[in-house]
Z-matrix of the N, CA and C atoms (Angstrom, degrees):
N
C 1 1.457
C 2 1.531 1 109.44
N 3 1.548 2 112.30 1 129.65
C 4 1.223 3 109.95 2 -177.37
C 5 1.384 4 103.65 3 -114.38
N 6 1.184 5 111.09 4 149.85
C 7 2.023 6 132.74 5 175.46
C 8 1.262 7 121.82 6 -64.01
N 9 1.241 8 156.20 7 133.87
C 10 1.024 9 149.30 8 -139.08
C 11 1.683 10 103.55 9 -168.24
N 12 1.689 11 131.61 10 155.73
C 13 1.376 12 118.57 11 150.49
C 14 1.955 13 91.12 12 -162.11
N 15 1.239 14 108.00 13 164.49
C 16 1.267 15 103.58 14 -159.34
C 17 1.547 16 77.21 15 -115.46
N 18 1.806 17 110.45 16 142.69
C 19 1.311 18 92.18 17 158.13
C 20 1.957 19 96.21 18 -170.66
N 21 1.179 20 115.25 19 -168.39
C 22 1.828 21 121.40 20 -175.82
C 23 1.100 22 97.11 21 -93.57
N 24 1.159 23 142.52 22 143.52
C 25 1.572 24 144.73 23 -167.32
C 26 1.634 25 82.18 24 -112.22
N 27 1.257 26 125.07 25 142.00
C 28 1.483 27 133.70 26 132.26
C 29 1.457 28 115.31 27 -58.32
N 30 1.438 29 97.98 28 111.29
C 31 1.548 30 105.44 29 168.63
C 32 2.149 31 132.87 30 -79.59
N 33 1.292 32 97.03 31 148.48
C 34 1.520 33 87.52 32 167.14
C 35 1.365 34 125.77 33 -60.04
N 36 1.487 35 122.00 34 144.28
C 37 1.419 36 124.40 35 -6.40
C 38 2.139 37 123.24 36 -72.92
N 39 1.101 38 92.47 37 -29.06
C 40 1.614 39 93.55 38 179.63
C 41 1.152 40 108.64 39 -39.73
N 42 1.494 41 138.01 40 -39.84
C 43 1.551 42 125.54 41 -164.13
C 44 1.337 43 104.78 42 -59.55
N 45 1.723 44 105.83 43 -35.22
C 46 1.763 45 108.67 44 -168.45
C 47 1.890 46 102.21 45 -43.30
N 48 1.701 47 95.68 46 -55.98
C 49 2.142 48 94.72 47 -164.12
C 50 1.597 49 92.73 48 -57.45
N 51 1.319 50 130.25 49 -23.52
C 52 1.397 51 102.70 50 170.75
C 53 1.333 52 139.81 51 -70.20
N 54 1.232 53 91.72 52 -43.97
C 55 1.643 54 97.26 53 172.86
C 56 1.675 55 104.41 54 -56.51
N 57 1.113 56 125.26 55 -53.79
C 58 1.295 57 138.17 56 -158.57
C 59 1.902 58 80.14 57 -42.22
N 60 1.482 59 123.22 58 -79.72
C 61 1.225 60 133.16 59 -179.35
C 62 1.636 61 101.58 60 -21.02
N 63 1.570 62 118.34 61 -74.72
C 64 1.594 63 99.33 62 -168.34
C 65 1.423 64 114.15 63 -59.67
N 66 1.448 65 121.33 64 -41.32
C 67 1.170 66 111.81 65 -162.84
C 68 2.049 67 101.57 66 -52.55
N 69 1.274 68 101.56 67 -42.15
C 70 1.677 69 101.82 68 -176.66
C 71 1.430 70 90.12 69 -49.05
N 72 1.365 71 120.58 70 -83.43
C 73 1.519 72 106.61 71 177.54
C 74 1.490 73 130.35 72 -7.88
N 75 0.995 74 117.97 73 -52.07
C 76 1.552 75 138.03 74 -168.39
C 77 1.577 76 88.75 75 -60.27
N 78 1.722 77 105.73 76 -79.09
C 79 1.454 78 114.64 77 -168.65
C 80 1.371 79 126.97 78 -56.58
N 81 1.657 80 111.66 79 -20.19
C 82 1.639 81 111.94 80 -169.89
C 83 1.538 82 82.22 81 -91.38
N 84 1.336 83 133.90 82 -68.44
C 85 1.407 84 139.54 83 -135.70
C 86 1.525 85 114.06 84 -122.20
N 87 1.607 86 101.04 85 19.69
C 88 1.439 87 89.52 86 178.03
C 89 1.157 88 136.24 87 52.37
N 90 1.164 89 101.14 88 14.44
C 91 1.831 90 116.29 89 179.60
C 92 1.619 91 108.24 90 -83.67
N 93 1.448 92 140.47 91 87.49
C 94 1.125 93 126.16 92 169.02
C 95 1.091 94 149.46 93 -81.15
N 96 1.601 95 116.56 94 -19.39
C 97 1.213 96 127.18 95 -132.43
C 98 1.846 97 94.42 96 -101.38
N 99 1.820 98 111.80 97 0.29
C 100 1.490 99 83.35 98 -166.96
C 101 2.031 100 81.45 99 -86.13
N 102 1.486 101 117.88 100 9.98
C 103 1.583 102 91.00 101 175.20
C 104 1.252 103 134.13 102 -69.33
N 105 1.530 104 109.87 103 -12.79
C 106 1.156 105 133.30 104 -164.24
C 107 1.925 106 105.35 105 -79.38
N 108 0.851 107 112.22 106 32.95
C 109 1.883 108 121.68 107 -176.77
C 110 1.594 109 106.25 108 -165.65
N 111 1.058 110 109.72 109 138.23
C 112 1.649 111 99.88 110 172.94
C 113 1.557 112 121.94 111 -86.08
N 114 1.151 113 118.62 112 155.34
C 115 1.640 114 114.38 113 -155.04
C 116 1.770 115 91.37 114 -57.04
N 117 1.322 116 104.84 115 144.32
C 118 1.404 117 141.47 116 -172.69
C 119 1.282 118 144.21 117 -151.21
N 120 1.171 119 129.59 118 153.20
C 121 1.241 120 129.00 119 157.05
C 122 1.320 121 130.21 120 -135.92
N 123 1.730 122 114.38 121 119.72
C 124 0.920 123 139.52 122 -130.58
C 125 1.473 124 106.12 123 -82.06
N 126 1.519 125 143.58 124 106.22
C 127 0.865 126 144.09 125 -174.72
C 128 1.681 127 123.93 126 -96.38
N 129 1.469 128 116.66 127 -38.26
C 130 1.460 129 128.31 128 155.81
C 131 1.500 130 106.04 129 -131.79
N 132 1.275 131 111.85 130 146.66
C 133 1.267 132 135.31 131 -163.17
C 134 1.693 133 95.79 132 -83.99
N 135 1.442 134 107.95 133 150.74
C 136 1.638 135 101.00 134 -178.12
C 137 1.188 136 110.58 135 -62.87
N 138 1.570 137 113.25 136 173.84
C 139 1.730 138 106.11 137 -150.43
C 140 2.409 139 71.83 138 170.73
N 141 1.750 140 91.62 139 118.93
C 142 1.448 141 104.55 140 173.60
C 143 1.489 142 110.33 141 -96.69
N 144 1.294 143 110.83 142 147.01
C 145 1.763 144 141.84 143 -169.04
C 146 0.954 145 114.75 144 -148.11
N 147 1.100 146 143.96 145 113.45
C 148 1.417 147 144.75 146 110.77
C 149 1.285 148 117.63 147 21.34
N 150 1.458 149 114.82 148 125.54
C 151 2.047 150 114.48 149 163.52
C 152 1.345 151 107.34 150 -16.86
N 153 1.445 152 86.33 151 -61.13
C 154 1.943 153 98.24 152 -152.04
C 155 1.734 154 109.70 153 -72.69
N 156 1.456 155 129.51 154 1.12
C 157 1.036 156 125.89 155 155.46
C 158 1.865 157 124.86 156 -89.17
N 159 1.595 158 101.68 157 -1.24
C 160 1.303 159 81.60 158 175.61
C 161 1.571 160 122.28 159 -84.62
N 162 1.354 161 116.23 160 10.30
C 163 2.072 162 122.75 161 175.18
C 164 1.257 163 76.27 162 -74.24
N 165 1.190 164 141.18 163 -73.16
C 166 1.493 165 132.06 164 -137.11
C 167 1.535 166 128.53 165 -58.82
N 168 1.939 167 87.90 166 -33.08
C 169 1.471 168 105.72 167 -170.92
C 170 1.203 169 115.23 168 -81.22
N 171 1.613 170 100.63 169 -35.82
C 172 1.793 171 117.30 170 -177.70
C 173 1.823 172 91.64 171 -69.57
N 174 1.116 173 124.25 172 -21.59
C 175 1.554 174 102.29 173 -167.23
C 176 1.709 175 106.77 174 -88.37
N 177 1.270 176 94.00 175 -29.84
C 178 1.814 177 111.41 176 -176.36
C 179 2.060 178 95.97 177 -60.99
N 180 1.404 179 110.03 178 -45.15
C 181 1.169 180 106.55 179 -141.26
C 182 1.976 181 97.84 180 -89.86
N 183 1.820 182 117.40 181 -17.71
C 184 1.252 183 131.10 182 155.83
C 185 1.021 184 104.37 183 -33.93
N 186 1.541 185 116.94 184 -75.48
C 187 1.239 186 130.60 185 -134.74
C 188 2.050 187 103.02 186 -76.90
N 189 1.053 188 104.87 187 -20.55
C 190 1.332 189 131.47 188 179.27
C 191 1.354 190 96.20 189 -86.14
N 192 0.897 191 133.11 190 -39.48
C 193 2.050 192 130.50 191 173.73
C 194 1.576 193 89.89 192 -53.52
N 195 1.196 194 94.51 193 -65.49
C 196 2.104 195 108.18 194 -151.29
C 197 0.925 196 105.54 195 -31.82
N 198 1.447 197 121.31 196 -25.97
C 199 1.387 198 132.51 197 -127.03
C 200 1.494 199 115.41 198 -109.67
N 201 1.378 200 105.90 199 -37.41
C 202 1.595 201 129.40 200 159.97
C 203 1.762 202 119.54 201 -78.94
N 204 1.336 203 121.11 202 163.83
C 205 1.162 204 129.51 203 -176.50
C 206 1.466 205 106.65 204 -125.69
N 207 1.569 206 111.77 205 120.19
C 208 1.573 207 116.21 206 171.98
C 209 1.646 208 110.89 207 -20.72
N 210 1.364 209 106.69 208 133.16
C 211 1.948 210 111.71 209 159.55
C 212 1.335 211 105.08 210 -139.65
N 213 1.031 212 98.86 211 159.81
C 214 1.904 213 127.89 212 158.40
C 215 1.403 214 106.14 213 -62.05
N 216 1.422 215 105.93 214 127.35
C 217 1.263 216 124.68 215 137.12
C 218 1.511 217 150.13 216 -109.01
N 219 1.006 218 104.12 217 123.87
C 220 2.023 219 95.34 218 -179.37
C 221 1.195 220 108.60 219 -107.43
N 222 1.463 221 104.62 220 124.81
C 223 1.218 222 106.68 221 168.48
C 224 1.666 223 103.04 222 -106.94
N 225 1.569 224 119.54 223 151.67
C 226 1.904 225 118.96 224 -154.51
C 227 1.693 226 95.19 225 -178.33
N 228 1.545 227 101.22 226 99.55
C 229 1.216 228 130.78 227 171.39
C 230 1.525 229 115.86 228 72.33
N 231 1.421 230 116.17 229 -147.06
C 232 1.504 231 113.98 230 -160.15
C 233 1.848 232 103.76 231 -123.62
N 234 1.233 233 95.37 232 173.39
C 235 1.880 234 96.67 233 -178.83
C 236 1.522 235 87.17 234 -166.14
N 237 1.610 236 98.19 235 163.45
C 238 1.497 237 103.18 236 -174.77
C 239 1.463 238 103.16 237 -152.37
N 240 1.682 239 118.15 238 132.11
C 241 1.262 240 139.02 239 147.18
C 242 1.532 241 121.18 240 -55.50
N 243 1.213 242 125.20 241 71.52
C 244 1.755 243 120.63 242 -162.81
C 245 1.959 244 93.28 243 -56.78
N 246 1.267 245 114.99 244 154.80
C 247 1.446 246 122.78 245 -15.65
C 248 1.353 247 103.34 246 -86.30
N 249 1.250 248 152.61 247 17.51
C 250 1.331 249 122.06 248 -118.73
C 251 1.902 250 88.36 249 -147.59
N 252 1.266 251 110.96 250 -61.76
C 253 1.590 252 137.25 251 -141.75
C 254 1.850 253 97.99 252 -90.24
N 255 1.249 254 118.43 253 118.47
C 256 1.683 255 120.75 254 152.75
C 257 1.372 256 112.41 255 -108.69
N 258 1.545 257 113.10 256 149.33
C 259 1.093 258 132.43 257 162.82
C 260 1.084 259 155.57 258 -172.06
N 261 1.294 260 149.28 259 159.12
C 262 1.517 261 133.95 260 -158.67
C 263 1.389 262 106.52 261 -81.84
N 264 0.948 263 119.91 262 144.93
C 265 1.635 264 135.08 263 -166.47
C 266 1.523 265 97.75 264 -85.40
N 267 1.600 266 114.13 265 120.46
C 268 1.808 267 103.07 266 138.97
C 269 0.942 268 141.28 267 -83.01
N 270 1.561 269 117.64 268 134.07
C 271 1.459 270 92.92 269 -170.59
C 272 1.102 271 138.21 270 -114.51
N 273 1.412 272 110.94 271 9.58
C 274 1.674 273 129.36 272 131.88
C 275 1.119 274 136.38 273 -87.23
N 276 1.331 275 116.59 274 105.79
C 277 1.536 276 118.03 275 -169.67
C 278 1.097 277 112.39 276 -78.07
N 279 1.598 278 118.18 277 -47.31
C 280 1.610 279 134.09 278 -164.85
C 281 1.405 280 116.29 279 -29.35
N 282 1.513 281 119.92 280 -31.13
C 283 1.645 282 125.25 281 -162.89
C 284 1.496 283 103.43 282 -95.50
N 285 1.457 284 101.19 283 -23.55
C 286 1.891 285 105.34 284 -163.20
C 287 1.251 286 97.07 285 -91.54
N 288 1.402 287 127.93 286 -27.31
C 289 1.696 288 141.74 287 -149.65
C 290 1.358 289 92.44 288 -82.16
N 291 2.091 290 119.38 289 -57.26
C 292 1.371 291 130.79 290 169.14
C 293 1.786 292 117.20 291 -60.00
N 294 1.346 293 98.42 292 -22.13
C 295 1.871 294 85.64 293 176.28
C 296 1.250 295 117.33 294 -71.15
N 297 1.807 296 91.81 295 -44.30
C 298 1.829 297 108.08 296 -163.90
C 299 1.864 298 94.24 297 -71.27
N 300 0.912 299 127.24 298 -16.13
C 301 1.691 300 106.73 299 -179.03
C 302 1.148 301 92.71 300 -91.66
N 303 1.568 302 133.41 301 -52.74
C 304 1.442 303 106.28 302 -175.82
C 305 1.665 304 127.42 303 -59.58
N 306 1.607 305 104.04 304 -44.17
C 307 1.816 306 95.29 305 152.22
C 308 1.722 307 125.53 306 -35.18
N 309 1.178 308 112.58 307 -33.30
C 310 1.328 309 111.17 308 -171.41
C 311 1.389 310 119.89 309 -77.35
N 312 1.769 311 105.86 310 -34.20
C 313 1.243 312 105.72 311 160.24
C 314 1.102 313 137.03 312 -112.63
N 315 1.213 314 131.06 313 41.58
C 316 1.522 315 150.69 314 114.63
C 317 1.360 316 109.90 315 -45.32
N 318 1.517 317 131.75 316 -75.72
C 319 1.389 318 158.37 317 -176.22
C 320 1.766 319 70.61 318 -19.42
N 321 1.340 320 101.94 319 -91.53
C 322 1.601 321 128.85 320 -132.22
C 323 2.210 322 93.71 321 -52.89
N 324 1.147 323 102.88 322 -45.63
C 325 1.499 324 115.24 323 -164.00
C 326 1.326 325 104.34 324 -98.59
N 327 1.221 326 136.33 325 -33.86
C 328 1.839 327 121.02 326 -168.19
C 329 1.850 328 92.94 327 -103.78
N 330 1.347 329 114.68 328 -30.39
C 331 1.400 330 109.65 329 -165.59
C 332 1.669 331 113.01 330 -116.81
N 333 1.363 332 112.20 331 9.14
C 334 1.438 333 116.97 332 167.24
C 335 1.674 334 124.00 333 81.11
N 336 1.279 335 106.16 334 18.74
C 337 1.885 336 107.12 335 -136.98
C 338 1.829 337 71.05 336 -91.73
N 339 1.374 338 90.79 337 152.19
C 340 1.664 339 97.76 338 164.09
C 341 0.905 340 125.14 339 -94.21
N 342 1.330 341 138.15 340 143.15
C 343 1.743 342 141.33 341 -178.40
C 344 1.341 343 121.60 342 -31.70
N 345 1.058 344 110.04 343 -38.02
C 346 1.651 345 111.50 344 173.54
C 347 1.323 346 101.05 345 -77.64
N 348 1.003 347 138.78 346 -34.97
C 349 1.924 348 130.29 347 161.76
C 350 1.531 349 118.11 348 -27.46
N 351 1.567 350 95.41 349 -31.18
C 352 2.076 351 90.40 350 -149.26
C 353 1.671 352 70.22 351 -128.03
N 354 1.565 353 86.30 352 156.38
C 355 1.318 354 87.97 353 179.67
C 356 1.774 355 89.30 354 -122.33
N 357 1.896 356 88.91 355 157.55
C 358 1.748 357 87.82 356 -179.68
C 359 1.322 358 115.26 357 -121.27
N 360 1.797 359 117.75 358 16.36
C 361 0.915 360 117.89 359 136.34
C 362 1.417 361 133.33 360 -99.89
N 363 1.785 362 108.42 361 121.84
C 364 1.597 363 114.25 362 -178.26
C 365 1.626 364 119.27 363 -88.14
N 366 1.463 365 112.56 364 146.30
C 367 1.545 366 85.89 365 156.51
C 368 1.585 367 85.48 366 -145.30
N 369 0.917 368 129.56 367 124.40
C 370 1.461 369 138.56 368 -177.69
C 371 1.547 370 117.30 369 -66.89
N 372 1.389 371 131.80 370 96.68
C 373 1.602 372 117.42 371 -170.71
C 374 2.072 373 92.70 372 -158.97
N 375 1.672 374 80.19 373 161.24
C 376 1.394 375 93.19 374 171.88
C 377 1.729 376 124.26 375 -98.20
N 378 1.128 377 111.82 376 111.54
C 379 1.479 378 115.93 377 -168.62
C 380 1.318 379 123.82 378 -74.60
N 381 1.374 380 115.47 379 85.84
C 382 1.598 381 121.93 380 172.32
C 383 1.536 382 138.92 381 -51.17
N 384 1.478 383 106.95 382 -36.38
C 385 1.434 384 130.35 383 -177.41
C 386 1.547 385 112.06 384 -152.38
N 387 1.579 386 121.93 385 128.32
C 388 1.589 387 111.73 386 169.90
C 389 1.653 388 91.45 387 -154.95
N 390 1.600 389 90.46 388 -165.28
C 391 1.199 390 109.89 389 168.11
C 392 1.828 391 116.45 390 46.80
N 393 1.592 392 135.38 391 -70.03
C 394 0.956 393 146.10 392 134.41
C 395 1.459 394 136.16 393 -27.86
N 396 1.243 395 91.55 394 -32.12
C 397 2.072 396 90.00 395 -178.98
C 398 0.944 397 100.53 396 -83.69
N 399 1.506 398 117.83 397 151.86
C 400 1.765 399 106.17 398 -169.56
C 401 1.600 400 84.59 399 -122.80
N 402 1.251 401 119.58 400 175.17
C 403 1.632 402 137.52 401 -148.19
C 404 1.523 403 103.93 402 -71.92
N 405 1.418 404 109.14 403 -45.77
C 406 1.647 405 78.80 404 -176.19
C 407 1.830 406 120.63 405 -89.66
N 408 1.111 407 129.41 406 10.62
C 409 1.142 408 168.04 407 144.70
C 410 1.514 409 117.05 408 -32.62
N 411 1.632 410 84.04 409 -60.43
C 412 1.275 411 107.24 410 169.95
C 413 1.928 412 125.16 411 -51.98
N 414 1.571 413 85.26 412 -49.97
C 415 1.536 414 96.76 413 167.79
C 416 0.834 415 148.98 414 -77.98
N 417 1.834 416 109.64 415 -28.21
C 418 1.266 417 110.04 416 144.60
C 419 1.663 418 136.77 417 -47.28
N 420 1.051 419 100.14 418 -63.27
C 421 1.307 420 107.38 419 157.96
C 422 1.457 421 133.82 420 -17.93
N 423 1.809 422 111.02 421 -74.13
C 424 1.045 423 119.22 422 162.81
C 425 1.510 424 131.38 423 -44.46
N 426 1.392 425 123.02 424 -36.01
C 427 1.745 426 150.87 425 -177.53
C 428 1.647 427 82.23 426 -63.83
N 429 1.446 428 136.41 427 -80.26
C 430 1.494 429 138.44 428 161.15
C 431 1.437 430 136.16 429 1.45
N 432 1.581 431 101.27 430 -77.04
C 433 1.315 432 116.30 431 -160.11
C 434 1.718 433 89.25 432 -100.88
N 435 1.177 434 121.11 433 -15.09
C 436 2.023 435 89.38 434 164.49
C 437 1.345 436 116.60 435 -111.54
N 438 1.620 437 102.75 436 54.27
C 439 1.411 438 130.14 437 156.62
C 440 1.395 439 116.04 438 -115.08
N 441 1.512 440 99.95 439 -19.09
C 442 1.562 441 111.65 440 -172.43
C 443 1.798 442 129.15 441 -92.59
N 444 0.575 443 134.54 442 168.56
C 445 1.607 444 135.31 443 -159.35
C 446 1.963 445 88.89 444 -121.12
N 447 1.481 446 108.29 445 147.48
C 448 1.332 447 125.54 446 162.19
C 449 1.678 448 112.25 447 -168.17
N 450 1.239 449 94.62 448 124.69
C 451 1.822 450 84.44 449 -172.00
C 452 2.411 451 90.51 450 -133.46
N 453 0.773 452 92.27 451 149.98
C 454 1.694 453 105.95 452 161.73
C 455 1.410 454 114.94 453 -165.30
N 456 1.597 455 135.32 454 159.64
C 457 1.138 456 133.98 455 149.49
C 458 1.442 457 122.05 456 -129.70
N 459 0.974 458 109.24 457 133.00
C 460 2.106 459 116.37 458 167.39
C 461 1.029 460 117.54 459 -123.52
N 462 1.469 461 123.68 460 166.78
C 463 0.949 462 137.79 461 -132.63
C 464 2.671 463 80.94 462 -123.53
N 465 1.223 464 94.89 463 128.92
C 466 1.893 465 91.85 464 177.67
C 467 1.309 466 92.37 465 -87.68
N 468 1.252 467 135.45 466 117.58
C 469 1.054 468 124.00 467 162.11
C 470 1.552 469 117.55 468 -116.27
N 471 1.607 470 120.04 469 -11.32
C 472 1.336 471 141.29 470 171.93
C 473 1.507 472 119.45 471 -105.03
N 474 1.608 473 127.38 472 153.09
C 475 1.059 474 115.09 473 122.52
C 476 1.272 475 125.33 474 -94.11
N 477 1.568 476 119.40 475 172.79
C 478 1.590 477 117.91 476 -177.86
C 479 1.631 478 115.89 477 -124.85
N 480 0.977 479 124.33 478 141.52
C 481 1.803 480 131.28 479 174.03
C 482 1.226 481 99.46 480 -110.99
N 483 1.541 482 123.89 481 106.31
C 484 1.398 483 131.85 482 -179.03
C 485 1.627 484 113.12 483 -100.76
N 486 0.706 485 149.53 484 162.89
C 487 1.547 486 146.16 485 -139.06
C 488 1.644 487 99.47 486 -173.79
N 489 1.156 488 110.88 487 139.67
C 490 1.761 489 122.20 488 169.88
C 491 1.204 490 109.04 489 -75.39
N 492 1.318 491 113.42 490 146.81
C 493 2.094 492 96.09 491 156.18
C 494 1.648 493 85.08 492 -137.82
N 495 0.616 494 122.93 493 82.30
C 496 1.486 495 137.67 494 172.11
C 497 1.458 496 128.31 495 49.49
N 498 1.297 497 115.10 496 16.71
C 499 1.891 498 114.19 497 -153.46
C 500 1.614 499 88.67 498 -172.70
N 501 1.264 500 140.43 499 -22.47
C 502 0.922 501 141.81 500 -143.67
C 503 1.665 502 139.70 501 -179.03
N 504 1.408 503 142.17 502 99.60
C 505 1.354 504 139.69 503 -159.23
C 506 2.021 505 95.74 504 -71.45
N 507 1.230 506 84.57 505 130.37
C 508 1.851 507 105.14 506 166.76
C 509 1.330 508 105.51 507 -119.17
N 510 1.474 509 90.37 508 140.21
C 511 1.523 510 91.95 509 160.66
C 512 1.842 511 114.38 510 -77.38
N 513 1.556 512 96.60 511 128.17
C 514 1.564 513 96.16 512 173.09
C 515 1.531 514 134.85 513 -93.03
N 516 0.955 515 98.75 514 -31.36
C 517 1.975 516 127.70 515 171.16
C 518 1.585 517 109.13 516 -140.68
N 519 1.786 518 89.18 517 145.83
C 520 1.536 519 92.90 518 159.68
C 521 1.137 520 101.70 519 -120.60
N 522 1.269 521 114.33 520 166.44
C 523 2.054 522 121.22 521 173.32
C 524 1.872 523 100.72 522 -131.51
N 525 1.142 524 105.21 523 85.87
C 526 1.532 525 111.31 524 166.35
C 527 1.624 526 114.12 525 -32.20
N 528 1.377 527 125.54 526 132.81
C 529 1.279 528 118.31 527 -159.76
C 530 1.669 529 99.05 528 -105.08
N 531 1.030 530 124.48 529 111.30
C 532 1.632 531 134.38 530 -179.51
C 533 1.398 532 133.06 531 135.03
């Protein structure tokens, strides 16, 4: 069984100010683990398959590209999951809010996934630090960075099927959106 999570890749150059963000993470607070994915936004939560389900998923998840029309995104400053989670704020939800439900119901009806697979609460953001930062870390941090300024925009023009290989999330497919 292989690992899987569906999500918008941050493209070059913007991915660079992201990474730049975890790696600070990494170095101030020892927080590593959000390096291990390339900057993103998380559209389905990981969810394991089999080889032989990824024709099905990649075909479900095309047809779901075609289907949408490229948008802008801004991502502009920081937000926080207490205790644990930092991240860059989106600040248009409207496009991610309409993808992630229609992802959700695909998931549930063309690809079988069970409800507890998909989650049906969204909040659309870019994850700087988790899992690893431990609580008071957390606060420092936070006391910091919502003093601080971060602004970028790109253009969504993909979705992405990211895949584990044991150490690390890759992107595995893209599905051009249009």
């Amino acid at each position: 069984m292989n690992l899987y999570y569906v999500a918008i890749v941050v493209p070059e150059p913007q991915a660079t100010g992201i990474t730049r963000l975890k790696e600070e993470m990494a170095h101030r607070y020892q927080a590593k683990h959000a390096l291990k994915s390339p900057p993103h936004i998380t559209l389905q939560m990981p969810f394991r398959r089999s080889s032989d389900a990824e024709k099905e998923i990649s075909r479900v998840l095309n047809h779901l590209a075609l289907e949408m029309q490229p948008f802008e995104t801004l991502l502009k400053d920081f937000g926080f999951f207490e205790p644990k989670v930092i991240y860059v704020k989106v600040d248009n939800h409207e496009p991610y809010e309409k993808l992630h439900q229609q992802l959700r119901s695909r998931l549930l009806s063309e690809l079988n996934f069970a409800k507890k697979e998909t989650s049906q609460r969204f909040h659309p953001h870019c994850t700087i630090a988790h899992r690893d930062l431990n609580r008071e870390d957390f606060y420092l941090a936070q006391k910091e960075l919502r003093e601080r300024h971060f602004e970028t925009t790109f253009m969504v023009t993909a979705l992405h099927l990211l895949k584990h290989d044991g150490k690390r999330w890759q992107v595995h497919k893209a599905f051009p959106l249009g």
